[in-house]
Structures are given as C-alpha cells and as structure tokens.
Kinemage of the C-alpha trace (Angstrom):
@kinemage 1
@onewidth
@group {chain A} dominant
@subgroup {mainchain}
@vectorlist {calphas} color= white
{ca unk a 1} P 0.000 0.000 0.000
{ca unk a 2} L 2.827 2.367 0.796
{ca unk a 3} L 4.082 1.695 -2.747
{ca unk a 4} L 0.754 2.812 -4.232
{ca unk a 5} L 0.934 6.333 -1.988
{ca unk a 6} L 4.426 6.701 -3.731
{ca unk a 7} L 2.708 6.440 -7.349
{ca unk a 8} L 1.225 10.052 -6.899
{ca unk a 9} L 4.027 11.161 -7.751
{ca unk a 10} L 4.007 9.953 -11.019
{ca unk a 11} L 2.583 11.979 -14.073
{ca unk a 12} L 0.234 9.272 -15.189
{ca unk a 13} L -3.165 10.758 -14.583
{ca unk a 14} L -5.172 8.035 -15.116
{ca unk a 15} L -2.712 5.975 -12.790
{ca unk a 16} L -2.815 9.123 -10.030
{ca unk a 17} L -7.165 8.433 -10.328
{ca unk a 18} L -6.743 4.978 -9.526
{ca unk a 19} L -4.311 5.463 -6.146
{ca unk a 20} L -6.448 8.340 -5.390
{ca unk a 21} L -9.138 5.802 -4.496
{ca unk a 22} L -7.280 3.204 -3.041
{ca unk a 23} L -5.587 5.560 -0.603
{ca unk a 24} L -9.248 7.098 0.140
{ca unk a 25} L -10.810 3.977 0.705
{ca unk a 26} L -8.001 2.571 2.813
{ca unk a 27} L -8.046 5.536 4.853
{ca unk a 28} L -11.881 5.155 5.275
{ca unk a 29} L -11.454 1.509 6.041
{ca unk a 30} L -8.658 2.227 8.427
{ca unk a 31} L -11.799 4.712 10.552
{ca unk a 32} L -13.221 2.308 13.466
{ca unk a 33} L -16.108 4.636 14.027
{ca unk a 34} L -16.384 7.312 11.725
{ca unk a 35} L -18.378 10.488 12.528
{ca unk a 36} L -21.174 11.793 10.640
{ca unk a 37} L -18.733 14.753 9.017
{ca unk a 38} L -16.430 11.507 7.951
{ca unk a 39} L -19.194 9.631 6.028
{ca unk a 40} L -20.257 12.507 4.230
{ca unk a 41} L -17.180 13.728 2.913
{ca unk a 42} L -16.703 10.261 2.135
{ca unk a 43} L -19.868 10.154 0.289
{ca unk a 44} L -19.576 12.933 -1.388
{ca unk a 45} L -15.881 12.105 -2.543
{ca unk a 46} L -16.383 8.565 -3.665
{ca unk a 47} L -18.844 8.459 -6.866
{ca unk a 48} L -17.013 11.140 -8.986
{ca unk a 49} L -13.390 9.497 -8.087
{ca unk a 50} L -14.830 5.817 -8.724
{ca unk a 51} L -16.604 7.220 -12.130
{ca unk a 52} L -13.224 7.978 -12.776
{ca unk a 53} L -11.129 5.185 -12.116
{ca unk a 54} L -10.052 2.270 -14.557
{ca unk a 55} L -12.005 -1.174 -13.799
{ca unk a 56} L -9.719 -2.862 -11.709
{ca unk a 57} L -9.244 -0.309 -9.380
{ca unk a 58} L -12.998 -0.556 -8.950
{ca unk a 59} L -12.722 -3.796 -8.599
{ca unk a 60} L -10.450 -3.434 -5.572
{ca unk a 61} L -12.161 -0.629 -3.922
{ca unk a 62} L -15.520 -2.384 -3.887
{ca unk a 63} L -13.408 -5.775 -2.554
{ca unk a 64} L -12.297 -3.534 0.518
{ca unk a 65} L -15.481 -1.577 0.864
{ca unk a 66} L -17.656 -5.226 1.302
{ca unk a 67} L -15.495 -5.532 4.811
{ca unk a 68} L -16.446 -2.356 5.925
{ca unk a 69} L -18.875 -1.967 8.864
{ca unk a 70} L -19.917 1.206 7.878
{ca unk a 71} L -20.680 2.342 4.896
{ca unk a 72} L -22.986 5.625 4.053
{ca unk a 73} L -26.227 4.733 2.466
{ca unk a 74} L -25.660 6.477 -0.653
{ca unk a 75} L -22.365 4.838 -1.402
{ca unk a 76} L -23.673 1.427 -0.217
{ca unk a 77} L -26.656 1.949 -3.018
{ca unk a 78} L -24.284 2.790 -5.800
{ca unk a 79} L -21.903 0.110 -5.371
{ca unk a 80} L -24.549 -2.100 -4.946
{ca unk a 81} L -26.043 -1.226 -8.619
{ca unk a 82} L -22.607 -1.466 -10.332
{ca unk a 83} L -22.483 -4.575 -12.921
{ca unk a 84} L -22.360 -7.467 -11.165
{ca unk a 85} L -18.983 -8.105 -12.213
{ca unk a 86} L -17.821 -5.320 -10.232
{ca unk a 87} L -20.454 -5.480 -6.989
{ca unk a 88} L -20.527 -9.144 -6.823
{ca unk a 89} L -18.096 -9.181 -3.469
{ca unk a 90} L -20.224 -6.507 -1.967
{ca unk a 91} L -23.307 -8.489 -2.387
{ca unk a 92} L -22.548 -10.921 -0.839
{ca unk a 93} L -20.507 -10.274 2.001
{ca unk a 94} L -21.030 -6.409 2.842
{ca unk a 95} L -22.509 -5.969 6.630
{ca unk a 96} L -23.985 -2.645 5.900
{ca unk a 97} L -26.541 -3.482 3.391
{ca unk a 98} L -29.760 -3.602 4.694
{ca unk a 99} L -32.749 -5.981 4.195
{ca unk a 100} L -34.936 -3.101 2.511
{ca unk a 101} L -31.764 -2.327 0.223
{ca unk a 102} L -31.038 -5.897 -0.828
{ca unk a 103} L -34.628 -6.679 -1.522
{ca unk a 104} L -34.076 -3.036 -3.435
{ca unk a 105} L -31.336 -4.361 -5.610
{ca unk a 106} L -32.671 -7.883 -6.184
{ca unk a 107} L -35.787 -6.444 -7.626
{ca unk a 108} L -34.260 -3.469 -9.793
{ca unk a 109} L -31.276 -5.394 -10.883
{ca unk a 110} L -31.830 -8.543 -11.980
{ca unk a 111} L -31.252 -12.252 -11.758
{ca unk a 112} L -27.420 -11.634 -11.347
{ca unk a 113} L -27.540 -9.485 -8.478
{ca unk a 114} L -30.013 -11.857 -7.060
{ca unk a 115} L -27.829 -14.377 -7.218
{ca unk a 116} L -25.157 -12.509 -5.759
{ca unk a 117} L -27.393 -12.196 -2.617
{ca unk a 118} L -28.102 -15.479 -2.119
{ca unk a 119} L -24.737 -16.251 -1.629
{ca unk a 120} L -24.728 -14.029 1.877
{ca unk a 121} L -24.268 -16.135 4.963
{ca unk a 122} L -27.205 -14.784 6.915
{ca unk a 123} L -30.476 -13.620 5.150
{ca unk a 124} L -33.695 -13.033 7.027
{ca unk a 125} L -37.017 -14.233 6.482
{ca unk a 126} L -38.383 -11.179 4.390
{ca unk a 127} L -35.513 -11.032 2.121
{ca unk a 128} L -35.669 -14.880 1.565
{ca unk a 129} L -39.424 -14.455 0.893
{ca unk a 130} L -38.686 -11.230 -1.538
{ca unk a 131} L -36.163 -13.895 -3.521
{ca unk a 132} L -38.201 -16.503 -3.462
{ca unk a 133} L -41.033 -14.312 -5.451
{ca unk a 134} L -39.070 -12.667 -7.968
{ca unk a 135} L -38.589 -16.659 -9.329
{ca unk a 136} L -35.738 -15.902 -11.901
{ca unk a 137} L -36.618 -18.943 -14.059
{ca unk a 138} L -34.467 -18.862 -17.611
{ca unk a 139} L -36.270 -21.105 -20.046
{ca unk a 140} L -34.352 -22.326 -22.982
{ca unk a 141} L -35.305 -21.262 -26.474
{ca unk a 142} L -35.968 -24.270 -27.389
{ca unk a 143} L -38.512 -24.966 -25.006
{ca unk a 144} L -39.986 -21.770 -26.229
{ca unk a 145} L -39.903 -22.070 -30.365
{ca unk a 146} L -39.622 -25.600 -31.633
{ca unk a 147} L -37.989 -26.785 -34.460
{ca unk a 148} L -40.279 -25.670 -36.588
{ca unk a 149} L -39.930 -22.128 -35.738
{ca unk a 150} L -36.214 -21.383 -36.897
{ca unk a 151} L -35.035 -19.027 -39.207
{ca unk a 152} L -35.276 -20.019 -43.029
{ca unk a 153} L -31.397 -19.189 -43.148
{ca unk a 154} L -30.313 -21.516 -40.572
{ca unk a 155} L -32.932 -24.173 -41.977
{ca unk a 156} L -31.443 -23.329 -45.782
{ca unk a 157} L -28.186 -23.881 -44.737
{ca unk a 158} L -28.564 -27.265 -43.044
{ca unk a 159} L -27.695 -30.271 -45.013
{ca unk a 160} L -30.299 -33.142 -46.383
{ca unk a 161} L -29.552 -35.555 -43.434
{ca unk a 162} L -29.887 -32.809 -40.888
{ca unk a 163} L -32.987 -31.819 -42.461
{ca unk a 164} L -34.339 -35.263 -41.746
{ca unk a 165} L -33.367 -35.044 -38.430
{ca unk a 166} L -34.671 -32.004 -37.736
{ca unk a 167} L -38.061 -33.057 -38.924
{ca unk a 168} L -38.098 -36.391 -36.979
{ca unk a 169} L -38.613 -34.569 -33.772
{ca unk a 170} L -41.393 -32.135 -35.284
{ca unk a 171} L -43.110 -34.941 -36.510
{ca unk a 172} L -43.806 -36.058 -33.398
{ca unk a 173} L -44.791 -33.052 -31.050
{ca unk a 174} L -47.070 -34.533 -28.312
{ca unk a 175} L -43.187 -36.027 -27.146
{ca unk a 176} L -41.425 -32.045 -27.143
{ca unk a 177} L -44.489 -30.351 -26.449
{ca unk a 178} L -45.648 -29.238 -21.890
{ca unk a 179} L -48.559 -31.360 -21.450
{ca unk a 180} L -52.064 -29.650 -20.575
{ca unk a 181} L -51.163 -29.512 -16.608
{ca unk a 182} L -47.753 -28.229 -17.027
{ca unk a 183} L -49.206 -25.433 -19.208
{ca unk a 184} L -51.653 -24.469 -16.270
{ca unk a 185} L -49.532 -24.803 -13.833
{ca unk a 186} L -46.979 -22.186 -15.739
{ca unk a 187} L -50.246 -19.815 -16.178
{ca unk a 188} L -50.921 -20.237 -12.595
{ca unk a 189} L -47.513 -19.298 -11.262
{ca unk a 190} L -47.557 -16.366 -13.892
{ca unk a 191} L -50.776 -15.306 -12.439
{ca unk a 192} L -49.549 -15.283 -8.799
{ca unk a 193} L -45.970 -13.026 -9.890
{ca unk a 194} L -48.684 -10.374 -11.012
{ca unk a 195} L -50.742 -10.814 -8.384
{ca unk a 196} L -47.529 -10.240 -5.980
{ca unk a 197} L -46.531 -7.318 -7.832
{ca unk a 198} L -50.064 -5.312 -7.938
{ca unk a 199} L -51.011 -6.216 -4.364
{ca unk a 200} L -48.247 -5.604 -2.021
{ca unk a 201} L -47.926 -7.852 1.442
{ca unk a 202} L -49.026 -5.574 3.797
{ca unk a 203} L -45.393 -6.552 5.898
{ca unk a 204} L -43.532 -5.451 2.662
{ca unk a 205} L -42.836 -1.557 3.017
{ca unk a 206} L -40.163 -0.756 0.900
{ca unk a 207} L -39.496 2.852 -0.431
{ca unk a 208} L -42.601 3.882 2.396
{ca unk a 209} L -42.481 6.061 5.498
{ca unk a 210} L -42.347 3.729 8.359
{ca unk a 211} L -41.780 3.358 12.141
{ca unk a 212} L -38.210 1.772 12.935
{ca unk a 213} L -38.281 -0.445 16.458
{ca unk a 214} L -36.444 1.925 18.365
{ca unk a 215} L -39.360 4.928 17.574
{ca unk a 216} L -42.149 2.669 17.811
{ca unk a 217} L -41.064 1.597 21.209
{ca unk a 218} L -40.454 5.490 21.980
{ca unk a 219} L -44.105 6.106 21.074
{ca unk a 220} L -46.277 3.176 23.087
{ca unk a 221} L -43.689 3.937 26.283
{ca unk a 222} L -44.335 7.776 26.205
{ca unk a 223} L -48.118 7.198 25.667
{ca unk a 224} L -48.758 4.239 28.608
{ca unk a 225} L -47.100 6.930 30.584
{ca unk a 226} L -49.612 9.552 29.169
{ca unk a 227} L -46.344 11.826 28.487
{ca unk a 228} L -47.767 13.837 25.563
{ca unk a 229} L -45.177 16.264 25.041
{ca unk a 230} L -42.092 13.651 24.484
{ca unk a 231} L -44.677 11.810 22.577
{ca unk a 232} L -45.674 14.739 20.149
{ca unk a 233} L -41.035 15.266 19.728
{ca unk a 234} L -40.987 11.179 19.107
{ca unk a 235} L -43.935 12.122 16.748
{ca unk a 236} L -42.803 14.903 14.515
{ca unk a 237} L -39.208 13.301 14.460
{ca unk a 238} L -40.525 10.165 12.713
{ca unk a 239} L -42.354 12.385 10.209
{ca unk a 240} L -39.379 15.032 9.930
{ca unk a 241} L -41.969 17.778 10.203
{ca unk a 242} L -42.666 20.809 12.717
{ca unk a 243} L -43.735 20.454 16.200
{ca unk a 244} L -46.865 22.252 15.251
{ca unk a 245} L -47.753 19.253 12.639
{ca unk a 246} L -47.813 16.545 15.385
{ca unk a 247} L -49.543 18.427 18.228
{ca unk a 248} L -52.176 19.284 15.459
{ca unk a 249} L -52.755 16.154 15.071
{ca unk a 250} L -52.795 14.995 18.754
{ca unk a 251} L -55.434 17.742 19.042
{ca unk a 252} L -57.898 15.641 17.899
{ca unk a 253} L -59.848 14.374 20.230
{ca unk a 254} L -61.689 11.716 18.153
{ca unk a 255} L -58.164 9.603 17.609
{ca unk a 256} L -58.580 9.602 14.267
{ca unk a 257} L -55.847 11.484 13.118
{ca unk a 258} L -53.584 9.851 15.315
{ca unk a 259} L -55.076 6.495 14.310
{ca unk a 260} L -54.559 7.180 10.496
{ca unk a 261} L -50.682 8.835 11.318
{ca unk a 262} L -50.099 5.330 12.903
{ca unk a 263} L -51.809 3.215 10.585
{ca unk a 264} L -49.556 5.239 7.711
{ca unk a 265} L -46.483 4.847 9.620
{ca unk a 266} L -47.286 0.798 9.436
{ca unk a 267} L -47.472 0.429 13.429
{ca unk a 268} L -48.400 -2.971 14.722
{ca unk a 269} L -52.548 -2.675 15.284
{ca unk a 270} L -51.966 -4.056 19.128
{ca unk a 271} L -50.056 -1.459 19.452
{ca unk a 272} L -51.431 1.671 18.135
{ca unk a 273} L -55.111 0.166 19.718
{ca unk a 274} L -53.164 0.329 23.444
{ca unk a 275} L -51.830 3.978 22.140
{ca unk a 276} L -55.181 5.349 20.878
{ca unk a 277} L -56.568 4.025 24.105
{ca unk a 278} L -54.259 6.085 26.674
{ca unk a 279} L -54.257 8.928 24.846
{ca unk a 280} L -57.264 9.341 24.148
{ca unk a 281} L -59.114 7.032 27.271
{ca unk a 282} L -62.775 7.243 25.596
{ca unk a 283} L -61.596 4.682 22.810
{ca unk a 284} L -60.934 2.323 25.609
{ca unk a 285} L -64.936 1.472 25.876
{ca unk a 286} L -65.952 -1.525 24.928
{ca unk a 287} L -68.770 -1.615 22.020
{ca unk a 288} L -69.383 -5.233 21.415
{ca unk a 289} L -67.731 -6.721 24.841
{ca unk a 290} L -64.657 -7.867 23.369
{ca unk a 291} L -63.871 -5.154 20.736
{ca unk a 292} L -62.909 -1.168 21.751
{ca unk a 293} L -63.589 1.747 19.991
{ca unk a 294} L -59.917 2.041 18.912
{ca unk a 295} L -60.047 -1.292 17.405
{ca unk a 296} L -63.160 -0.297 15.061
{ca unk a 297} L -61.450 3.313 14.478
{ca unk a 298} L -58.455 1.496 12.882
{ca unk a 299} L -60.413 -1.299 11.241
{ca unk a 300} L -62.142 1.573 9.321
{ca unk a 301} L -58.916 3.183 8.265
{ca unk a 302} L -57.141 1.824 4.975
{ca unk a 303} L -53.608 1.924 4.889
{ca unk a 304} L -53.036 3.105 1.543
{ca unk a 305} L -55.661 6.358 2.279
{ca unk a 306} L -53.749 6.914 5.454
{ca unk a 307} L -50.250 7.310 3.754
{ca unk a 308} L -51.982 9.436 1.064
{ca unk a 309} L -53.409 11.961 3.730
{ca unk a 310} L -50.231 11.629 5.717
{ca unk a 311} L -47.897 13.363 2.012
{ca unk a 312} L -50.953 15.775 2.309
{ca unk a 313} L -49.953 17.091 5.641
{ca unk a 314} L -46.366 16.621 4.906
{ca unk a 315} L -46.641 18.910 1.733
{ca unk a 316} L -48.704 21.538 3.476
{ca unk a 317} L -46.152 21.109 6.621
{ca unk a 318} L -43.358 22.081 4.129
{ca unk a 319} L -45.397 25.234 2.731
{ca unk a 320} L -46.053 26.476 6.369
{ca unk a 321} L -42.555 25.709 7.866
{ca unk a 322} L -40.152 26.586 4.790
{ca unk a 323} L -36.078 26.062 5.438
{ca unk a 324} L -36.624 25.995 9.236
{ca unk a 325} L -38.180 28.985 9.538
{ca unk a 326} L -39.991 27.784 12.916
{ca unk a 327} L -38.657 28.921 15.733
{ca unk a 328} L -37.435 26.916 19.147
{ca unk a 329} L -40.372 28.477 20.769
{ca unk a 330} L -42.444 26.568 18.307
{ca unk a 331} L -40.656 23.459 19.254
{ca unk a 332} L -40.883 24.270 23.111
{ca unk a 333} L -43.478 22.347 25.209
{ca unk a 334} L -46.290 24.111 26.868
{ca unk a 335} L -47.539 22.741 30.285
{ca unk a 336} L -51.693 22.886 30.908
{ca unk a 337} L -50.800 24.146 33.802
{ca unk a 338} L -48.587 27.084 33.372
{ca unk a 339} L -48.844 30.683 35.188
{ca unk a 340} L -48.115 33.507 33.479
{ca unk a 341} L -44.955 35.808 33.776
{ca unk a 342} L -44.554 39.276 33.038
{ca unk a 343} L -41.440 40.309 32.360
{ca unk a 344} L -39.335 42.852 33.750
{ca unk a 345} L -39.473 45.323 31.176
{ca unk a 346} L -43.290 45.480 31.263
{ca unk a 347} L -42.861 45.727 35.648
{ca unk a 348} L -44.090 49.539 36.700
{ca unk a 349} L -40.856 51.054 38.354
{ca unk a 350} L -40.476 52.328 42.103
{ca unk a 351} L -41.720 55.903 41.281
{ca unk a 352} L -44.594 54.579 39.386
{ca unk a 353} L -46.038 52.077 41.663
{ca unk a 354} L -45.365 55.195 44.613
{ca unk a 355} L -47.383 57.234 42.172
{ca unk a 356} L -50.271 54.609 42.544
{ca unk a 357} L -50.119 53.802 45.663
{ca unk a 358} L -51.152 57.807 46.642
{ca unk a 359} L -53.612 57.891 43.766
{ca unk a 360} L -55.048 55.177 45.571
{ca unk a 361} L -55.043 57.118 48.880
C-alpha cells in the first residue's frame, strides 16, 4: 500500500485516479467509528473518483469496501447497482446493506444481483421471501420455439440428413411439447408473480415512510405513561416535520388522526389500539364486549388512504414551515398548567407604583 501512496508522484493521470481511491478507501477503512462529518465527505468524494477510475481499481475498492462496517447509504446503493462483475463481493458479504436495500437491488437489478445475494451467509425471512417471489426462471429457447420455428437461413443452410433429423422430432410433437397440466400450472404461477406485484404484502414496506423499532417503542412507552409532550417530539421526528404538525394532530380528540398517522407509519394494530386508548381514554370502551372503539377506528382506516393523507400534511407542513423557519419556541413544550410571567421590562418602576399607591389614597 505504501508503494501505491508513492505512485502520486508519477505523471500518469489516469494511474494518479486509480491510487487516489485506493488511498481514500483505505483511509476510510482504516476509521473504526467514523463520525457523521467523515461519512459525508466520504460520500460525497467517492462516486465522482470511482466514475473515474479504470475497472480494476474498482474492482479493488468495492473488494475492501464489502469488509467495511460502515458504509454511508448512498455509497452502499451505488456500489450495490454497479455490474455485477464489479459489486458481486459486496453483495454478498457487505454488513452494511440492509434488508430493505437488498430486496431493493434484487428487484431493480436482476437475476445476477439476485444471485449474488443469495450467496450471503445470513439472510432473514423477508428477504428470503422477496427472492423466493421474484422466481428468476431462464427457459431455454428451445422450449420456447420448436424446431419448426427457426429461421429459413439456418434451416437453408442445413444439409439433407440434418434436415431429416430435424423433422423427426417435429413430426412427433405430443413427445417435445408441456402437457395440458404443465401449461396451467406455468399460467398459474404467472398469475400469482402479477398478483404479488399489484397487491403488495401488507409486511412489505419498501421505499414507504415507516416506524423503525427503536421509535415505535419510543411512542407506546411515552403514551402508557400519558407523556404527551415527548410523545408529540418522538412524533414529529418520525415524520421530519414541525412540532406544530404533530400536536395538530394529537389535538384531535376523536383519535382519528392519530389512528390514520399510525396506521400510515405501518405500526403494529396491538399497538397503536393500546396507544389510541391512553391517549385518548374514551376509545378504551368496549362496544361489542370484546372489541374497543380504537379497534373499530383502525379497522375503518385503509392503509393506503392513510399514507396518502399523511404526504398531504407533509406537503402543506413544508409550505407552512419553509427552510426551518420555525422557531425553538415553536418546538418548546407548553404545560396545561402554566402561570403567566410578566417580564421585567413590562414591571411599573419604584416611582410609578409610589405614584399609585397615593392615587389610591
């Protein structure tokens, strides 16, 4: 590696391009735990340099970026869509990429890239399932066209005898030819990849706003403990919008804001019932004996309506709130309870309150 610092001396540009990223990435990889300042210089340093660089040197960066614990997003997502001849090693062996980004890339990409994935020591359940559905099945051409079917070229320039032979085959199509059930049964696996694609798993979120663990926890702890104010910061982080967005919608005393925000957000349906129901503790009545009012409020939201309404406040959020033009006091929590100060500019001075005081007498 040393020798490859010493070649930027050399007047080679292209060369200088190549050790340029090598001596980047090593100095990346050579970061234990690199601060957010590091990853985005990083990022923002990487693409044009790698756009730049001769194959092999891509090659090698991408070999020493897969052993990297941490990797920024955007660079993970561009390696990752590189030819597979150049992102194979990342695909399978990078500890960065996440299960939304693989299932990402295996979609997008192809068959090669999905095969690339599959060769990862550890997959989960949903990205085994996403694999599983895509079914990259390659059927021969000759399965597909029969004999019969070739070009007249290729047929003109075969000889007599392979002529016969060619014609043996076609003369006896019930032996080449799927049978009736395999036919179906190819129709009814076609049927089901469409079906997949136009109606989405409800457990499949991918490119959606959504509630990590750590945030969803945040949000049923601060609401059994009825703390609305950490609950409306937990709330307007998740949907990177002002404070005035998420207490709006906490204002509503019917729940059904909330319940849509949460039923957007994909929340578990135990768990934004038990949340509508200390929040808001009239949902907690029981209608039919077994079933609360927050269970029928979120049975009659749909998901798809909920994210659509949840953009709509988002947009008109961002017209209302432009470049962080809300203030802290915006972001400042307001007890029920709070008395009224008045400051000491607007406090009547010595002479003034002696002037009252004889006005009074």
């Amino acid at each position: 590696m040393n020798d490859q610092f010493r070649e930027l001396e050399k007047p080679l540009a292209s060369r200088k391009r190549d050790v340029v990223l090598m001596a980047m990435v090593t100095s990346f990889e050579s970061l234990r735990h690199p601060m957010k300042s590091e990853l985005r210089q990083f990022a923002e340093l990487f693409t044009p340099l790698f756009q730049a660089s001769s194959d092999e040197a891509r090659r090698q960066a991408v070999a020493a970026l897969s052993q990297c614990d941490y990797v920024p997003p955007a660079v993970a997502l561009f390696v990752a869509s590189q030819p597979i001849a150049i992102a194979a090693p990342f695909l399978a062996s990078s500890p960065c990429l996440t299960d939304d980004l693989l299932i990402m890339i295996a979609r997008s990409q192809g068959e090669a890239h999905a095969r690339a994935i599959v060769r990862r020591e550890a997959l989960s359940p949903g990205v085994i399932d996403a694999l599983v559905g895509l079914r990259h099945v390659k059927q021969r051409p000759d399965a597909v066209t029969g004999p019969a079917d070739r070009p007249k070229a290729q047929s003109a320039s075969l000889s007599p005898s392979a002529d016969a032979q060619a014609q043996a085959p076609a003369s006896r199509p019930d032996a080449a030819a799927p049978s009736r059930s395999e036919r179906e049964e190819l129709l009814r696996q076609q049927i089901k990849q469409l079906s997949g694609h136009l109606n989405r798993p409800g457990h499949d979120r991918l490119g959606l706003r959504s509630l990590t663990p750590m945030q969803e926890a945040l949000l049923v702890r601060f609401a059994r403990t009825r703390e609305s104010s950490h609950f409306a910061s937990t709330l307007c982080d998740v949907l990177t919008s002002s404070r005035w967005l998420a207490e709006r919608i906490m204002l509503d005393i019917s729940g059904r804001q909330l319940g849509a925000t949460l039923t957007g957000l994909g929340m578990n349906g135990l768990d934004a019932a038990y949340v509508l129901t200390r929040l808001y503790p009239h949902l907690a009545q029981n209608e039919t004996g077994t079933t609360t009012r927050a269970d029928m409020l979120l049975a009659s939201l749909d998901a798809a309506e909920c994210e659509d309404r949840i953009e709509a406040w988002l947009r008109a959020d961002s017209y209302t709130y432009r470049d962080g033009e809300e203030t802290e006091a915006d972001h400042r929590p307001v007890a029920a309870n709070a008395i009224p100060t008045i400051s000491s500019a607007g406090r009547p001075r010595p002479r003034e309150r002696a002037g009252l005081r004889s006005r009074g007498r």
